[in-house]
MARVONU-53444 format. One line per field, with one value per residue: z, y, x of N, C-alpha, C in turn; residue number from 1; residue in three letters. Coordinates in Angstrom, 3 decimals. Example, Ala and Ser with C-alpha at 12.3 -4.5 7.8 and 13.67 -1.06 7.14 Angstrom:
! residues 2
nzz (7.800 7.080) $
nyy (-5.690 -2.250) $
nxx (13.190 12.850) $
cazz (7.800 7.140) $
cayy (-4.500 -1.060) $
caxx (12.300 13.670) $
czz (7.800 7.870) $
cyy (-3.300 0.030) $
cxx (13.200 12.900) $
pos (1 2) $
code (ALA SER) $
This chain:
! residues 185
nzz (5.680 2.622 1.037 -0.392 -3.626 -5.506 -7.264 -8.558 -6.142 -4.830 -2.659 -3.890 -4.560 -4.186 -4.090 -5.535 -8.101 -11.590 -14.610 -15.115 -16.531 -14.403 -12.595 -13.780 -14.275 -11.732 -10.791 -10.050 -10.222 -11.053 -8.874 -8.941 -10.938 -14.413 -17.799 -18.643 -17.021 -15.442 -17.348 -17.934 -15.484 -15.465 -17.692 -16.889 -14.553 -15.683 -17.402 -15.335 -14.219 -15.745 -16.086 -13.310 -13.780 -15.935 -14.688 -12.750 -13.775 -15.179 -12.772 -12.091 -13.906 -12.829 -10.831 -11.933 -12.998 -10.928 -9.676 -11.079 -11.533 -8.996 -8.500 -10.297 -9.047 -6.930 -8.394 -9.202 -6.624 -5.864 -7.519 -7.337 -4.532 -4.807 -6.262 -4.792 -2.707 -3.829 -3.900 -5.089 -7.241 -9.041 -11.563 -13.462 -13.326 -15.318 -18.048 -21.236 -23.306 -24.510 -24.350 -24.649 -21.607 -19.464 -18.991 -16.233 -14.192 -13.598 -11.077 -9.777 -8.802 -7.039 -4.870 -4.489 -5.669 -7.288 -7.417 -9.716 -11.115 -9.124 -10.118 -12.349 -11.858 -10.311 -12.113 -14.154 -12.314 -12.031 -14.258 -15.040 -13.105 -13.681 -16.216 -15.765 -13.991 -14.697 -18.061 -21.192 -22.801 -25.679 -28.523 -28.108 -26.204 -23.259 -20.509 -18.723 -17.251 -16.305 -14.800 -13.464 -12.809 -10.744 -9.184 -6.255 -5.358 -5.390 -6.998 -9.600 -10.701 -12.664 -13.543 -15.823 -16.346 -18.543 -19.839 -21.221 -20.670 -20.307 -22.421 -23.290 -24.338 -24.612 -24.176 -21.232 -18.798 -15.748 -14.176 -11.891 -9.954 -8.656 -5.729 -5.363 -2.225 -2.170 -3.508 -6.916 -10.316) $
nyy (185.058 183.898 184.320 181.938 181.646 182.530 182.287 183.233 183.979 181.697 180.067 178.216 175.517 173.008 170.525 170.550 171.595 170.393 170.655 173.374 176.696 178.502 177.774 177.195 179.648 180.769 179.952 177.431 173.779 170.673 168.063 164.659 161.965 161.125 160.208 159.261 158.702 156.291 154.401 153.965 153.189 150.564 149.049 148.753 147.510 145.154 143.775 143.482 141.070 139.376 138.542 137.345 135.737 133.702 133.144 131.848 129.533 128.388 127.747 125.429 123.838 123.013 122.027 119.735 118.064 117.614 115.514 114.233 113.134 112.621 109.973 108.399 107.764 106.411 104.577 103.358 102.659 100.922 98.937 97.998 97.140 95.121 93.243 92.949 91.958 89.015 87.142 84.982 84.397 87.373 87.272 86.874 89.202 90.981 93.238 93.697 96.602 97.576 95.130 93.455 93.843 91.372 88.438 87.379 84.790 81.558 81.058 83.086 83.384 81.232 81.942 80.639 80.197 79.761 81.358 82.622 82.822 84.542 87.125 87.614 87.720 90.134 91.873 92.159 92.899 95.388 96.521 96.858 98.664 101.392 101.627 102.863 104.568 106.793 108.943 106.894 107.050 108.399 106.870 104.970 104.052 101.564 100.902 99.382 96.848 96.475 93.500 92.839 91.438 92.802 94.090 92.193 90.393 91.108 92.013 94.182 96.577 98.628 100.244 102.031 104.283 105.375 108.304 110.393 113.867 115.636 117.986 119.188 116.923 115.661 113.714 111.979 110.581 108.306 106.779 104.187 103.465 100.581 98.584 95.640 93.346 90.095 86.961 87.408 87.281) $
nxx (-110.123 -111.499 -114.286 -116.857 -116.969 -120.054 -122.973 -125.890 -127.195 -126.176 -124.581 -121.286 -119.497 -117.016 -117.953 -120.415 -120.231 -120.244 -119.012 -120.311 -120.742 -120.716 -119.163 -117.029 -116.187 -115.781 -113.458 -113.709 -113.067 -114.179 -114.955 -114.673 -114.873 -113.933 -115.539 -113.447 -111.123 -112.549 -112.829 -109.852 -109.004 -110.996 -109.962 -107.280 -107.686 -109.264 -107.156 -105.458 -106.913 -106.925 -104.252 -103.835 -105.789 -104.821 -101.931 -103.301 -104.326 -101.527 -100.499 -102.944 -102.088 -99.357 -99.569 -101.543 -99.279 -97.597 -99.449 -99.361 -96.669 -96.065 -98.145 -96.772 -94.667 -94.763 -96.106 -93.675 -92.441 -93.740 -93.778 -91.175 -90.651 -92.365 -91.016 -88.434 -89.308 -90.381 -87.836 -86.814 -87.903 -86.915 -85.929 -87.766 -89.568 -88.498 -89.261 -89.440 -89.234 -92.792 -93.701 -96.770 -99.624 -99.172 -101.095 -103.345 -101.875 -103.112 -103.300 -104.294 -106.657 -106.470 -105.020 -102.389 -99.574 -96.621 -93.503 -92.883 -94.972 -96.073 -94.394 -95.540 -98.545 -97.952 -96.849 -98.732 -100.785 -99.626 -99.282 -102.382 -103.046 -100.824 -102.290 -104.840 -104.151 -102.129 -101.908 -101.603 -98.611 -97.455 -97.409 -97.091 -95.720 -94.395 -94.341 -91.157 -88.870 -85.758 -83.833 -80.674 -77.689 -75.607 -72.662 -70.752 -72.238 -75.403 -78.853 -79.888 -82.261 -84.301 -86.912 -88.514 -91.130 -92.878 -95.297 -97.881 -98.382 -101.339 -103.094 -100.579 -99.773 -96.782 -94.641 -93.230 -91.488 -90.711 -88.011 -86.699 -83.798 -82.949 -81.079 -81.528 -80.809 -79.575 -79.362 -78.205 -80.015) $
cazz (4.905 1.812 1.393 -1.179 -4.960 -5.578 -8.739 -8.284 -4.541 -3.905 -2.614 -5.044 -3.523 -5.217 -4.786 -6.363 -9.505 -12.778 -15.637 -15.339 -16.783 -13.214 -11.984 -13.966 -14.099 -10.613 -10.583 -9.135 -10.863 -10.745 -8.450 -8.801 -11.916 -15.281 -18.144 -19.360 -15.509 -15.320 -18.608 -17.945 -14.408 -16.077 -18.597 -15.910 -13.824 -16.708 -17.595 -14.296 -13.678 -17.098 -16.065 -12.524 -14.460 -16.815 -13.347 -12.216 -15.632 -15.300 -11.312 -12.398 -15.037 -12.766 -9.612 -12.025 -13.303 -9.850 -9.049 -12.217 -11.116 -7.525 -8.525 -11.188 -8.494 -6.061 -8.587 -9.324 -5.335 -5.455 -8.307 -6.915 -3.659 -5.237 -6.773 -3.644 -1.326 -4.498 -4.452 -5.789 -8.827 -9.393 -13.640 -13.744 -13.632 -16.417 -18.758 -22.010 -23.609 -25.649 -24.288 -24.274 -20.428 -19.610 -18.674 -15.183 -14.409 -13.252 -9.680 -9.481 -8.365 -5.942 -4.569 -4.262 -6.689 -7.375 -7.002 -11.022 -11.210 -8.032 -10.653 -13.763 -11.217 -9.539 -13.201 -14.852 -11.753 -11.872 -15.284 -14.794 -12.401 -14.203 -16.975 -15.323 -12.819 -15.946 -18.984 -22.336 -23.459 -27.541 -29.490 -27.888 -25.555 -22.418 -18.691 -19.139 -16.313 -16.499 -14.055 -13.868 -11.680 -10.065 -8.227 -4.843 -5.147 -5.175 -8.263 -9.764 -11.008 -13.687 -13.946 -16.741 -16.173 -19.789 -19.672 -21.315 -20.190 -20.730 -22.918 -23.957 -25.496 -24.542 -23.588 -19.998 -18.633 -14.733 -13.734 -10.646 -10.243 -7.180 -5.513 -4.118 -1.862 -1.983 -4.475 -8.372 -10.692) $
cayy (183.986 184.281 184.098 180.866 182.147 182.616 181.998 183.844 184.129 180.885 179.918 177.937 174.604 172.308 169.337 170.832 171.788 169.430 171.318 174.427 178.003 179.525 177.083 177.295 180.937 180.971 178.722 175.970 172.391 169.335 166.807 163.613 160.796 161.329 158.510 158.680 158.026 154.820 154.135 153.691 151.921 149.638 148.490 148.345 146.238 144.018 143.428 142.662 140.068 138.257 138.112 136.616 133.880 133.017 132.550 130.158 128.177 127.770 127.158 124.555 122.654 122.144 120.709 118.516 117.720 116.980 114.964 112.641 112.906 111.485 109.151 107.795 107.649 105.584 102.997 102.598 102.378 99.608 97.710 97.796 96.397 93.411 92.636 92.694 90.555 87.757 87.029 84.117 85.314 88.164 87.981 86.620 90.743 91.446 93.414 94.739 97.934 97.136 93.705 93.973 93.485 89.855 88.008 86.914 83.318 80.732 80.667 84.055 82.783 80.367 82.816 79.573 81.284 79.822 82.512 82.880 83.045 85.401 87.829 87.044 88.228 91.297 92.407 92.377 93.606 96.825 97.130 97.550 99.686 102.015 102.030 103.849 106.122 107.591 108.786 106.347 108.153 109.306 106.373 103.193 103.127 100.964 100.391 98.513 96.883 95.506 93.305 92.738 91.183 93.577 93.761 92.257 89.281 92.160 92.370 95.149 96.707 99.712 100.187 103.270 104.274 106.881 108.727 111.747 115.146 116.202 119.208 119.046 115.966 115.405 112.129 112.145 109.130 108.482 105.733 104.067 102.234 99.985 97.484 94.358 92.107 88.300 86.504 88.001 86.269) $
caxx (-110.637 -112.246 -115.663 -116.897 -117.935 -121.129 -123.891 -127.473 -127.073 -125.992 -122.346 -120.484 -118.897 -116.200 -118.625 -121.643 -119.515 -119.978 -118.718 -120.838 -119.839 -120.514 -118.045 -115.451 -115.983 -115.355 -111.789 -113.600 -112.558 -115.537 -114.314 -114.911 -114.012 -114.731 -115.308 -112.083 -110.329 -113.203 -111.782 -108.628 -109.375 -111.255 -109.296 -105.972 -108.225 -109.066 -105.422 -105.002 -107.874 -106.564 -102.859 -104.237 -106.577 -103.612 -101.211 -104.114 -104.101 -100.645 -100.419 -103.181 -101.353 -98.387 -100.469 -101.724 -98.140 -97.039 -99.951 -98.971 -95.127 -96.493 -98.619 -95.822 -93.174 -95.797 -95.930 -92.537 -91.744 -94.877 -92.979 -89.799 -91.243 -92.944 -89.346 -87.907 -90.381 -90.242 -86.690 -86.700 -88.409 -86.591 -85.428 -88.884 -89.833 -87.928 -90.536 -88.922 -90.701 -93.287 -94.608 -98.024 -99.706 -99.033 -102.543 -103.665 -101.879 -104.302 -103.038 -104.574 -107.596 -106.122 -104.024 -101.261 -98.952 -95.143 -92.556 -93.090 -96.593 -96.503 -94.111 -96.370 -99.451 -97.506 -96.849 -100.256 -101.793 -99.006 -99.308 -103.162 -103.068 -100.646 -103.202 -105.915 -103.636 -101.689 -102.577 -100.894 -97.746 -97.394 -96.117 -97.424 -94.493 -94.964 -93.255 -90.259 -87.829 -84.856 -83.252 -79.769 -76.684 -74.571 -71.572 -71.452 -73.740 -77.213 -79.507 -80.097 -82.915 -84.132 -87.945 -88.758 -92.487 -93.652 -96.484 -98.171 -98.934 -102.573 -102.723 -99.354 -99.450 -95.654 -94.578 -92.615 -91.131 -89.432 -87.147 -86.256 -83.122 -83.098 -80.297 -82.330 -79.980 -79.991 -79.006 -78.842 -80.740) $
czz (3.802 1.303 -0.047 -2.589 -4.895 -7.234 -8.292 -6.419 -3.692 -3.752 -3.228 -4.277 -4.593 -5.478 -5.393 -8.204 -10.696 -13.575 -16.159 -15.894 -15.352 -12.553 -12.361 -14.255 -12.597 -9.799 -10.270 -10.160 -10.776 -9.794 -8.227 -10.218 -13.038 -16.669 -18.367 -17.977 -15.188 -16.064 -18.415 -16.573 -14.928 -17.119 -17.936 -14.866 -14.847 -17.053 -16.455 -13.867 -14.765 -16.785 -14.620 -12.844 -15.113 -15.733 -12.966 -12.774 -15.155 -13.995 -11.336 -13.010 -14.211 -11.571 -10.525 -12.594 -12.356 -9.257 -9.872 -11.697 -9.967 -7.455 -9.322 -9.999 -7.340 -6.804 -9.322 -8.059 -5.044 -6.211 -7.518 -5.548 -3.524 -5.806 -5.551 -2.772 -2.416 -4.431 -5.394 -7.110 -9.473 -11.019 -14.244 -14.163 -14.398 -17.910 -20.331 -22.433 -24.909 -25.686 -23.661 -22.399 -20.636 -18.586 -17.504 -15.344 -13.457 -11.979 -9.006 -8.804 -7.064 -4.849 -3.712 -5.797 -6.388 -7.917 -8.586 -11.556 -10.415 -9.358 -11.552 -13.060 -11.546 -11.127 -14.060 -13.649 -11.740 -13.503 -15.576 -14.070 -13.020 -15.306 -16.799 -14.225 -13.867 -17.158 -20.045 -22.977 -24.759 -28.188 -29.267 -26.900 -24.474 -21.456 -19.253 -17.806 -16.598 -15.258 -13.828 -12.586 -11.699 -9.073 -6.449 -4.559 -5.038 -6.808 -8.540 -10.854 -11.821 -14.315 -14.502 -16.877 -17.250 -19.397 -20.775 -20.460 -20.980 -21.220 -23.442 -24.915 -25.322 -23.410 -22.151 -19.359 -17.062 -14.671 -12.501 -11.042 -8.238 -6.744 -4.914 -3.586 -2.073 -3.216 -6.194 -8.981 -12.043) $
cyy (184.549 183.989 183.045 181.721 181.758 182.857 182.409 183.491 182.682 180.119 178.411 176.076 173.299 170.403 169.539 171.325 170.709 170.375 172.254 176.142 178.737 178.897 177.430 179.129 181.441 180.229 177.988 174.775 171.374 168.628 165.785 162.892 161.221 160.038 158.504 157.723 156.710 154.238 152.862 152.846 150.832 148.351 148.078 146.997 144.739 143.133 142.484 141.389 138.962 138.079 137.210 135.138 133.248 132.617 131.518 129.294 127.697 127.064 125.280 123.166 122.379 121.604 119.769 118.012 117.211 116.107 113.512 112.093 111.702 110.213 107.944 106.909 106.482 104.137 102.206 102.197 100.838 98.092 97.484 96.794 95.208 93.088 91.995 91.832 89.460 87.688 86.642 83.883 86.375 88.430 87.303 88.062 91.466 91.528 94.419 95.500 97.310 96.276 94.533 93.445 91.966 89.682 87.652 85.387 82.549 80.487 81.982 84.151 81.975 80.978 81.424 79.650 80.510 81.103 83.165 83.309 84.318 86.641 87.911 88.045 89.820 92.352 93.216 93.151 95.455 97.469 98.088 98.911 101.436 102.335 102.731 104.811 106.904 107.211 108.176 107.353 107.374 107.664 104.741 102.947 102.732 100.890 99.416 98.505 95.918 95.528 92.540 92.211 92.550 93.028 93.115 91.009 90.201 92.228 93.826 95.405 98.202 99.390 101.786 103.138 105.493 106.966 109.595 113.070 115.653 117.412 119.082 118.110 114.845 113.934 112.725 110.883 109.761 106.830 105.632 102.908 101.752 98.539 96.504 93.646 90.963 88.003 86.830 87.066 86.052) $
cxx (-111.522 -113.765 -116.291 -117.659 -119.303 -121.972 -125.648 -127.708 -126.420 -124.068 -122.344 -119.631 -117.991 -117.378 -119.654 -121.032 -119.844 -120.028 -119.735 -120.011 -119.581 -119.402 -116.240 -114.954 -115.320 -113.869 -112.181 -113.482 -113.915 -114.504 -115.261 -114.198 -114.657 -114.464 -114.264 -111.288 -111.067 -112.577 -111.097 -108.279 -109.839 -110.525 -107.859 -106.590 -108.558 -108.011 -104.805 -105.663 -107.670 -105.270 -103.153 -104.892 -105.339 -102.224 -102.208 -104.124 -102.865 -100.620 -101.343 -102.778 -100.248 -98.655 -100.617 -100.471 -97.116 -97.492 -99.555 -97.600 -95.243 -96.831 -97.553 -94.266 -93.734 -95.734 -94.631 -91.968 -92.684 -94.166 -91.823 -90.110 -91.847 -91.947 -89.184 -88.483 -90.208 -88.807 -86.544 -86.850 -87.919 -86.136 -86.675 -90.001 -89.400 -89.489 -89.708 -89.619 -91.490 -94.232 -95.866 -98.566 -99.997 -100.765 -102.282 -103.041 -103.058 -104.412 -104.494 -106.223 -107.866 -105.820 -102.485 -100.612 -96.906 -94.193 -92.343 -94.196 -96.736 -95.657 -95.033 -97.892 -99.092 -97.416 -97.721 -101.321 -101.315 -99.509 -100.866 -103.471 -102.206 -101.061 -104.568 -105.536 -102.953 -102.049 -101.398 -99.800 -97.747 -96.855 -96.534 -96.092 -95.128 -93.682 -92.806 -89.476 -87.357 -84.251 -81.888 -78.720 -76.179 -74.143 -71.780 -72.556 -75.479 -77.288 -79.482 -81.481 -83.999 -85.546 -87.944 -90.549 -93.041 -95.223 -96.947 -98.848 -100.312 -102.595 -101.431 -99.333 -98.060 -95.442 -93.236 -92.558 -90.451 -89.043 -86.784 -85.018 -82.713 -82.034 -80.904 -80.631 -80.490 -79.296 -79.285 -79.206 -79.721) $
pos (1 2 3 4 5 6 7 8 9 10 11 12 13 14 15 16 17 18 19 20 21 22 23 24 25 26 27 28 29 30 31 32 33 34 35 36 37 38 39 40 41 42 43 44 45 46 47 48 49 50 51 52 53 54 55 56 57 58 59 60 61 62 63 64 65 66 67 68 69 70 71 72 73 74 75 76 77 78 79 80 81 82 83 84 85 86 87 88 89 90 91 92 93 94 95 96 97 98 99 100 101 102 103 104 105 106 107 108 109 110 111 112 113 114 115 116 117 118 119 120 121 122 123 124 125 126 127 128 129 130 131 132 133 134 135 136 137 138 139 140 141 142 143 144 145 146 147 148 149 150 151 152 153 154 155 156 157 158 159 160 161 162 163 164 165 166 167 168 169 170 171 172 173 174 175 176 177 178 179 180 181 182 183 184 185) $
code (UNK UNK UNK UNK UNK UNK UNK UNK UNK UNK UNK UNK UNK UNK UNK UNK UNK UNK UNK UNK UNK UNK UNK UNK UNK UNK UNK UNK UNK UNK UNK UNK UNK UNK UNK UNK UNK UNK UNK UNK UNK UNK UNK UNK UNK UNK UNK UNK UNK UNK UNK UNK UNK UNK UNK UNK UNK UNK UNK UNK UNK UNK UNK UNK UNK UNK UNK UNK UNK UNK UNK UNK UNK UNK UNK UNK UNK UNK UNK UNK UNK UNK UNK UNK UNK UNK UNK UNK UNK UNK UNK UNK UNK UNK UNK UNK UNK UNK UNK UNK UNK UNK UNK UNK UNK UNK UNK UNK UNK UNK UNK UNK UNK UNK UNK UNK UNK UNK UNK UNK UNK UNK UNK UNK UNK UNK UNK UNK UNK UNK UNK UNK UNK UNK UNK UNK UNK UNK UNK UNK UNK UNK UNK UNK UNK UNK UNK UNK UNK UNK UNK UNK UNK UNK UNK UNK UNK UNK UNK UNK UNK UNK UNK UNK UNK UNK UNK UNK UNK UNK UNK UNK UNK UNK UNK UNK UNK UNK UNK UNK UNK UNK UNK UNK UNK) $
């Protein structure tokens, strides 16, 4: 074995080294990091801690893009459902795009509501409600349903619910189309 270099009597050791002449006189190397190797860690870790935030941004934006989807699809299953329990009323729910939200009828108070009034209600209370769960899509467009005979003696029925996307800006619309039985209107 060879015996460890030595500098004014004292032996020589790869961790006591930082870029001395006796050191490198003696082959030994420094070990440990120097700025450049922080550097260049640094700046790889950076890279990496900004491509991680910018995956969370996005991961963010499409939770909330699914939470709008959800909530959108909730109140077209709510409309469709107040169709269906009014029969009788059914082309009474006919909302073309555009009409502004129809007012509270006077029953609404009573709650003794003819099968017209009870649509006229169910309407203005959906329409509210889809005015403070989604945000106004681009243009002024508005929930529209149309209700229609089909085959078979069953109504039919074709509610379109627009929206916008926050940040985007972009208008996004879903539709439900739904067969009520009973008699078409």
């Amino acid at each position: 074995m060879t015996a460890a270099p030595e500098h004014r009597g004292r032996a020589l050791d790869r961790a006591a080294c930082h870029h001395t002449a006796p050191c490198r006189a003696a082959g030994l190397r420094p070990r440990g990091f120097g700025l450049v190797e922080v550097l260049a860690t640094l700046a790889i870790a950076g890279v990496g801690l900004l491509g991680q935030a910018l995956l969370l941004q996005h991961c963010l934006a499409a939770e909330s893009a699914a939470l709008r989807r959800t909530q959108a699809s909730a109140l077209l299953a709510a409309l469709a459902e107040r169709i269906r329990a009014n029969a009788a009323a059914r082309a009474d729910y006919a909302l073309p795009a555009g009409t502004p939200i129809p007012a509270l009828p006077a029953c609404a108070a009573t709650a003794t509501c003819t099968p017209a009034e009870t649509a006229a209600l169910d309407l203005a209370q959906w329409r509210a409600q889809v005015a403070t769960t989604l945000p106004a899509p681009p243009g002024g467009e508005s929930p529209s349903v149309e209700v229609a005979a089909a085959a078979g003696g069953v109504a039919h029925a074709l509610i379109t619910l627009p929206w916008a996307e926050p940040g985007t800006g972009a208008a996004t619309s879903m539709s439900l189309s739904v067969l009520l039985p009973g008699p078409a209107p």
